[in-house]
C-alpha positions in Angstrom: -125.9 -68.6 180.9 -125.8 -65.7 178.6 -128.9 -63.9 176.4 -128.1 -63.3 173.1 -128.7 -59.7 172.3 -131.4 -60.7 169.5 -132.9 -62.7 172.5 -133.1 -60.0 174.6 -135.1 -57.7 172.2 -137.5 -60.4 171.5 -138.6 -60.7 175.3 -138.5 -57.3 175.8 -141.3 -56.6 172.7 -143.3 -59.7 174.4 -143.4 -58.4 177.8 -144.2 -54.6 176.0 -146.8 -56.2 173.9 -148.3 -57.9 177.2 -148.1 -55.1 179.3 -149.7 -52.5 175.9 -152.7 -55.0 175.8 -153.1 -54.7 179.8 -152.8 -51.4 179.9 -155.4 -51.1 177.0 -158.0 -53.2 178.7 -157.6 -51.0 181.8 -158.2 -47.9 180.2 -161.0 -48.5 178.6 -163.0 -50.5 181.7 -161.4 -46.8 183.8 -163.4 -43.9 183.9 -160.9 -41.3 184.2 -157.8 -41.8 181.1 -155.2 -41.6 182.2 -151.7 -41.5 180.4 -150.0 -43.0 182.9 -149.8 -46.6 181.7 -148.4 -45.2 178.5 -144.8 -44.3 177.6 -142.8 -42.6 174.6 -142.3 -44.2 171.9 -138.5 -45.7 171.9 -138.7 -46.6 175.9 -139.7 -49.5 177.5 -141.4 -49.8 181.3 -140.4 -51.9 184.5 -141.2 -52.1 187.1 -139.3 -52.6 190.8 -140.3 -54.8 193.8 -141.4 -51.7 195.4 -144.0 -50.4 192.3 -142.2 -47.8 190.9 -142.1 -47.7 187.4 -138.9 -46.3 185.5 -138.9 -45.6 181.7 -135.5 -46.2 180.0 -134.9 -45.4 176.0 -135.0 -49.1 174.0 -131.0 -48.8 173.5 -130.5 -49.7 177.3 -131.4 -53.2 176.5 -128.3 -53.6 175.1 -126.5 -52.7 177.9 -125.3 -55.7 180.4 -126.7 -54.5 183.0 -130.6 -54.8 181.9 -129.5 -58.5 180.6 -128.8 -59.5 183.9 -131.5 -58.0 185.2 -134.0 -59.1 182.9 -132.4 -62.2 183.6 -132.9 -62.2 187.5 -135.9 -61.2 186.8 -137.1 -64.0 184.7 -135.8 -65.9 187.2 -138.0 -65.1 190.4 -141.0 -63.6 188.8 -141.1 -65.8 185.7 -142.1 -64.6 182.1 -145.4 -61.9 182.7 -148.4 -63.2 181.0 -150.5 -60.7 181.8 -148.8 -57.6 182.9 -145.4 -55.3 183.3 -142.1 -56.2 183.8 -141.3 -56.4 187.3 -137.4 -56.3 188.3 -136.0 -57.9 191.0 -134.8 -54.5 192.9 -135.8 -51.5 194.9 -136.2 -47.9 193.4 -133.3 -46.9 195.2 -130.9 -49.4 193.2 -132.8 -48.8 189.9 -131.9 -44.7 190.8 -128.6 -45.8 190.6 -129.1 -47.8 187.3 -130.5 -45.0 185.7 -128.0 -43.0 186.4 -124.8 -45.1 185.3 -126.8 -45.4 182.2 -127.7 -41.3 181.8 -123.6 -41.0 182.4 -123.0 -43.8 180.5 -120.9 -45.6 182.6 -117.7 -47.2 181.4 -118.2 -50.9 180.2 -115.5 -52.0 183.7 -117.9 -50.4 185.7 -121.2 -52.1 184.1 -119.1 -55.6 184.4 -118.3 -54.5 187.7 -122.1 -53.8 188.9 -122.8 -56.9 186.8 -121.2 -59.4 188.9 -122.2 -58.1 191.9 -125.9 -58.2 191.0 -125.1 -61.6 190.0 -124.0 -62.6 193.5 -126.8 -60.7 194.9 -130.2 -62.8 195.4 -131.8 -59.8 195.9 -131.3 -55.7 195.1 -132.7 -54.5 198.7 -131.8 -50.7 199.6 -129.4 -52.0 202.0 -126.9 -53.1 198.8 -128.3 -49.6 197.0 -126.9 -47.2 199.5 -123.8 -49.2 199.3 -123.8 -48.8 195.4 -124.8 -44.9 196.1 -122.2 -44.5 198.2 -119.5 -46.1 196.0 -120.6 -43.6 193.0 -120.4 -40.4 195.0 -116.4 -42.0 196.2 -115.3 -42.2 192.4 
């Protein structure tokens, strides 16, 4: 099952229109403001299975590799209702992600990654040190 790209943009402004009305409610019931719920403007916020949060610039969602995992994601956590976007993967895998993405990865390696995230039922740092070690080989 594939996401159209148009698809993919409208979830992703959902889940940041969610998350901004969260993060607004917090702020105001928290004593001390804090900017950390907030991110530049052209980035979007997720989240991994261990809480960290990663901001990536809005023209990664075009990229396969946030498909699938907004896909995955969708998938175990469900659509958010009230709250961030939470990706099926460690912050050791999304390090990883991040930095294909900074390099800007050739589209065989993406397709490559793809697949074997599709295979993968879960992103654990026992598969991320395999996908470190494979990017410090090539």
């Amino acid at each position: 099952m594939s996401i159209s790209p148009r698809k993919l943009v409208k979830m992703a402004r959902k889940w940041q229109r969610v998350a901004s009305l969260r993060q607004k409610r917090i702020k105001a019931d928290d004593v001390a403001t804090s900017n950390d719920f907030s991110s530049e403007k052209g980035h979007f916020i997720v989240y991994t299975n261990d809480e960290t949060r990663f901001s990536f610039p809005i023209a990664y969602l075009n990229s396969s590799i946030f498909r699938e995992l907004f896909r995955m994601s969708e998938e175990e956590y469900g659509l958010p209702s009230n709250g961030p976007i939470t990706l099926p993967c460690d912050s050791q895998f999304m390090g990883y992600v991040a930095s294909l993405m900074q390099k800007k990865a050739a589209k065989d390696v993406e397709k490559a990654l793809v697949l074997s995230m599709a295979s993968c039922r879960y992103l654990t740092s026992s598969s991320s040190s395999y996908y470190a070690h494979t990017m410090y080989i090539d």
